[in-house]
C-alpha positions as CSV (number, residue, x, y, z in Angstrom):
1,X,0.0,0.0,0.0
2,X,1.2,3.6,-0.9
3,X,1.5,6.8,1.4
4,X,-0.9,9.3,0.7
5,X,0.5,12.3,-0.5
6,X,-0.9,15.3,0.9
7,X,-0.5,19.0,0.9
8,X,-1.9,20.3,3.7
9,X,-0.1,20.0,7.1
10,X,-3.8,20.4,8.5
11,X,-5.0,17.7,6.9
12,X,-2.1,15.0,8.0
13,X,-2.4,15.5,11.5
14,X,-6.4,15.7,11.4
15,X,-7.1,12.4,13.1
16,X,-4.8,12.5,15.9
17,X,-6.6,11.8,19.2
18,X,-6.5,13.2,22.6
19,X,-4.2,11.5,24.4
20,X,-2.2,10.1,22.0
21,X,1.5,8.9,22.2
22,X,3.3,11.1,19.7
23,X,6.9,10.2,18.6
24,X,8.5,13.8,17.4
25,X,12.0,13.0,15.0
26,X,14.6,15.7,16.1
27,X,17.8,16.1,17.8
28,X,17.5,19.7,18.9
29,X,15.7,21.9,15.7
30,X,17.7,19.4,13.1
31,X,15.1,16.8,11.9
32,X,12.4,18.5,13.5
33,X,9.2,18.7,11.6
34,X,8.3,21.9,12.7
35,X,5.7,22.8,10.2
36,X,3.7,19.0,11.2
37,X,3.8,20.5,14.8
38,X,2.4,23.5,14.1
39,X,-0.6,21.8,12.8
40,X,-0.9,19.5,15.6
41,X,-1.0,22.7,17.8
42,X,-3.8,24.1,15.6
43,X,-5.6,20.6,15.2
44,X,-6.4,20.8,19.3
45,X,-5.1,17.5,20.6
46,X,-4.2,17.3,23.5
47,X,-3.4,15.7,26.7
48,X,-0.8,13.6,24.3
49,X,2.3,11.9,25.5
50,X,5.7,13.0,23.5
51,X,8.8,10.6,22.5
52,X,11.8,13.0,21.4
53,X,15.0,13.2,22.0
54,X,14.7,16.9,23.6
55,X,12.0,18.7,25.3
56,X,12.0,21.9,22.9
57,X,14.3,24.6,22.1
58,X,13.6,28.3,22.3
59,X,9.6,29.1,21.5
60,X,9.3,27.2,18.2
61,X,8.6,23.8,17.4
62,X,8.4,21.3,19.9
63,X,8.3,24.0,22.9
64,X,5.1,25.6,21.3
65,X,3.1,22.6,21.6
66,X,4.4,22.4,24.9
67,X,3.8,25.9,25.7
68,X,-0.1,25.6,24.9
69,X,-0.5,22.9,27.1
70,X,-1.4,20.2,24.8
71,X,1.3,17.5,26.7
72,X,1.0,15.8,29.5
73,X,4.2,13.9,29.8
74,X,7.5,14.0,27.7
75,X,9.5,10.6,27.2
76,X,13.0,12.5,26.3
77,X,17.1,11.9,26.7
78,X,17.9,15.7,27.1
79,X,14.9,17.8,29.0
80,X,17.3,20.7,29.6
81,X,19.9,22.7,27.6
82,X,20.0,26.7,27.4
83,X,17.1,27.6,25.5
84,X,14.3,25.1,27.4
85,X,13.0,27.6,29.0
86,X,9.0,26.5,27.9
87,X,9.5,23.1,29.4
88,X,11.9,24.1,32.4
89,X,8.8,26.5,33.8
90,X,6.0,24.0,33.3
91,X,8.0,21.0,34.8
92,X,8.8,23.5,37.9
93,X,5.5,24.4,38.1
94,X,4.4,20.7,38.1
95,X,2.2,21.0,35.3
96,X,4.1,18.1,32.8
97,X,5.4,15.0,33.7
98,X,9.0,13.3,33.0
99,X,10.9,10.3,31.8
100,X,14.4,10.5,31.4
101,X,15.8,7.8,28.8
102,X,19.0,7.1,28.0
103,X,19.5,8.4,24.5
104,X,20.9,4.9,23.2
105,X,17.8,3.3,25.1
106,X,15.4,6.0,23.6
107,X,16.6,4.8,19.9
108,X,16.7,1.2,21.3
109,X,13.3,0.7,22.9
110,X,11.9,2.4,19.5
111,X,13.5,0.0,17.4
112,X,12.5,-3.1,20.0
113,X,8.8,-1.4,19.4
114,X,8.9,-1.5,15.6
115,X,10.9,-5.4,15.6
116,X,8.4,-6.9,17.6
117,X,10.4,-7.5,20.6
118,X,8.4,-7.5,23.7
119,X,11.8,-6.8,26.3
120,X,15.3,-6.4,26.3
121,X,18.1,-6.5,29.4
122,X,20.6,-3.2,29.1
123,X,23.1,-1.9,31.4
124,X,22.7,1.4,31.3
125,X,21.8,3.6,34.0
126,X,22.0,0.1,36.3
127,X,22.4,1.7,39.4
128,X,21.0,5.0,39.2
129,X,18.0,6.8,39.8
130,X,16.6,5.5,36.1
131,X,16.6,2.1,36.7
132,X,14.6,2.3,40.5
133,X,11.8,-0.1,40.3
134,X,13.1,-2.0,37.2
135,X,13.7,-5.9,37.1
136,X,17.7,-6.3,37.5
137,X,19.4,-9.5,36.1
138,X,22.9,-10.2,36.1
139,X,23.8,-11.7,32.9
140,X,27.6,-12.9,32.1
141,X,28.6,-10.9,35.7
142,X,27.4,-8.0,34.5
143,X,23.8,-5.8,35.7
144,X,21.1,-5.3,33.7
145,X,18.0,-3.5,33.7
146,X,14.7,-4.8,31.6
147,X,13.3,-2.1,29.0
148,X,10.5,-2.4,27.4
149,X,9.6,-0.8,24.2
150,X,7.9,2.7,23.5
151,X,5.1,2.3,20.6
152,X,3.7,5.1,19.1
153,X,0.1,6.2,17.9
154,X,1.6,9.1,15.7
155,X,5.1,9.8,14.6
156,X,5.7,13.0,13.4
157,X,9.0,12.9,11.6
158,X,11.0,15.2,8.5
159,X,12.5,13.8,5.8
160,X,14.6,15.5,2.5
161,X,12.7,13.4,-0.3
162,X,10.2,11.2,-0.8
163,X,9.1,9.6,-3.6
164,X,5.1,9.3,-4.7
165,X,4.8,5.3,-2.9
166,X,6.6,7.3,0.9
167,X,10.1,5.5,0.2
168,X,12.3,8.1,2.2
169,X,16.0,9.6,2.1
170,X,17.3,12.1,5.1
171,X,19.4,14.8,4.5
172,X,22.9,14.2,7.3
173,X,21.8,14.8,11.0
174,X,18.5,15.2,10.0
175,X,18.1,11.7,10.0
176,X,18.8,11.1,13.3
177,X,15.5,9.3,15.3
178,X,13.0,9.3,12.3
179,X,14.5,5.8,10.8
180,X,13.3,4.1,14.1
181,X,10.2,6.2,15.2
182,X,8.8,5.4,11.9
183,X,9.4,1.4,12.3
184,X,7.5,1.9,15.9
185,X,4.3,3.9,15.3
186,X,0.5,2.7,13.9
187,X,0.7,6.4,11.9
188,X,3.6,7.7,10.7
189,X,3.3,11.0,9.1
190,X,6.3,12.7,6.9
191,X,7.1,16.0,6.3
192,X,9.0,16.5,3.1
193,X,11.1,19.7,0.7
194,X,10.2,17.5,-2.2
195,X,8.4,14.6,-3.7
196,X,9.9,12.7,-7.1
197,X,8.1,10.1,-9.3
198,X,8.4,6.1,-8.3
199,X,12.0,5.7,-9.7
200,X,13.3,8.7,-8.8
201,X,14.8,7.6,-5.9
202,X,18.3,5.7,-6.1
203,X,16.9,2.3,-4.2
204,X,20.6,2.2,-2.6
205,X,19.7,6.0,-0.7
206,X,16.5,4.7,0.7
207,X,16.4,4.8,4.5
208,X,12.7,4.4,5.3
209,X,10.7,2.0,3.1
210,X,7.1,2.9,1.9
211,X,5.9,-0.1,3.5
212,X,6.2,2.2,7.5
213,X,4.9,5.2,5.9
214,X,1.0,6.1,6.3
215,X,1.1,10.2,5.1
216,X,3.9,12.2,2.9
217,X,2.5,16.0,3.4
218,X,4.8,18.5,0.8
219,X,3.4,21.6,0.2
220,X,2.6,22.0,-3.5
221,X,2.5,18.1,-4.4
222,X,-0.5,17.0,-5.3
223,X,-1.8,13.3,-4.0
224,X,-1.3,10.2,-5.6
C-alpha cells in the first residue's frame, strides 16, 4: 500500500486523538518537523504523550506545543539545555510530567517497538535513579536492567525526499530518530522539501521504506 501524499499540514495530523503517544524525529531543531507540529497545535489535541530526544528549544517547534498545554508527559534523553525555557517552567510548576531515557535506550526501545520485541536487558543507567523499580538481572557478571519498548500512535518525523509510494531519504543529521520512530508507530506521518516520481529515488539511498509510511504531506505536491 502507498502513502498518501498530501498537501496540507492540516489535513495530516487531522485524526490525531487526545491522548495520543506522539513520537516527534529531532535532535534539537535538526530533523524536526516543525511545520507538522504547528498543525498538531492548531488541530487541538491534547493531553498527548511525547517521545523525542529533547523537550524543545527556544519558543518554536516542539516548545510551542508544549507551551499551549497540549502534553502531559514527555519521554526525552535531554529535558534541559539553554534555551528550554518552555518546558523548564512547566515542569517546575508541576504542570508536565517526565521520563528520562538514556539516548541509546530512547533509539533502542523504539526500534524493539517496531521489531516486535516485547523486552530487552541493558546496562545502562543500572544503578542510578533511572533504573529504580526495574527488574535487574545479572547476565555474564554483569547488571542489567529490563526495558521495554515505547510504541507510538503518531510519529511525526522530516525527511529531505520522498518519492510518490513514501520511500524516504534524510538529508545528514537530519536523519537522526526518524528511521526508528517510523518502524514503531501505527501512523507515521512525513514531512518533506520535495516529492519525485516512483523511480526517482536511487533504491541504494532509501532509509525508510514505503511499507512504514502512512502520510507524505509537501506543500505544492499534489496526492497520488
Amino acid at each position: 500500500m502507498s502513502a498518501r501524499v498530501l498537501d496540507s499540514y492540516a489535513e495530516s495530523v487531522a485524526d490525531v486523538a487526545d491522548g495520543s503517544t506522539v513520537l516527534v524525529g529531532g535532535f534539537g531543531m535538526a530533523g524536526m518537523p516543525v511545520e507538522l507540529i504547528d498543525a498538531l497545535i492548531d488541530q487541538g489535541a491534547k493531553d498527548l504523550v511525547i517521545v523525542s530526544n529533547n523537550a524543545g528549544n527556544g519558543d518554536t517547534g516542539l516548545a510551542a506545543l508544549l507551551a499551549a498545554k497540549r502534553v502531559r508527559k514527555v519521554i526525552c534523553s535531554f529535558p534541559r539545555q539553554s534555551d528550554s525555557w518552555v518546558f523548564d517552567g512547566l515542569y517546575r510548576a508541576g504542570e508536565i510530567e517526565l521520563e528520562v531515557v538514556p539516548q541509546g535506550n530512547l533509539a533502542e526501545r523504539m526500534r524493539a517497538a517496531g521489531a516486535g520485541i516485547g523486552a530487552f536487558f541493558c546496562p545502562t543507567g543500572v544503578g542510578t535513579p533511572l533504573t529504580e523499580g526495574k527488574e535487574i538481572r545479572e547476565i555474564d557478571g554483569r547488571a542489567y536492567a529490563l526495558e521495554y519498548p515505547i510504541k507510538g500512535d503518531v510519529a511525526l518525523i522530516k525527511a529531505h525526499t520522498a518519492d510518490r509510494m513514501g520511500n524516504l531519504v534524510y538529508r545528514r543529521t537530519a536523519r537522526n530518530f526518524g528511521p526508528v520512530m517510523a518502524t514503531a508507530a501505527r501512523t507515521v506521518i512525513a514531512q518533506v522539501g520535495h516529492v519525485v516520481e516512483v523511480g526517482g529515488l536511487d533504491p541504494e539511498t532509501v532509509v525508510t521504506p514505503s511499507i512504514y509510511v502512512d502520510r507524505v504531506v509537501c506543500p505544492g505536491a499534489q496526492e497520488a
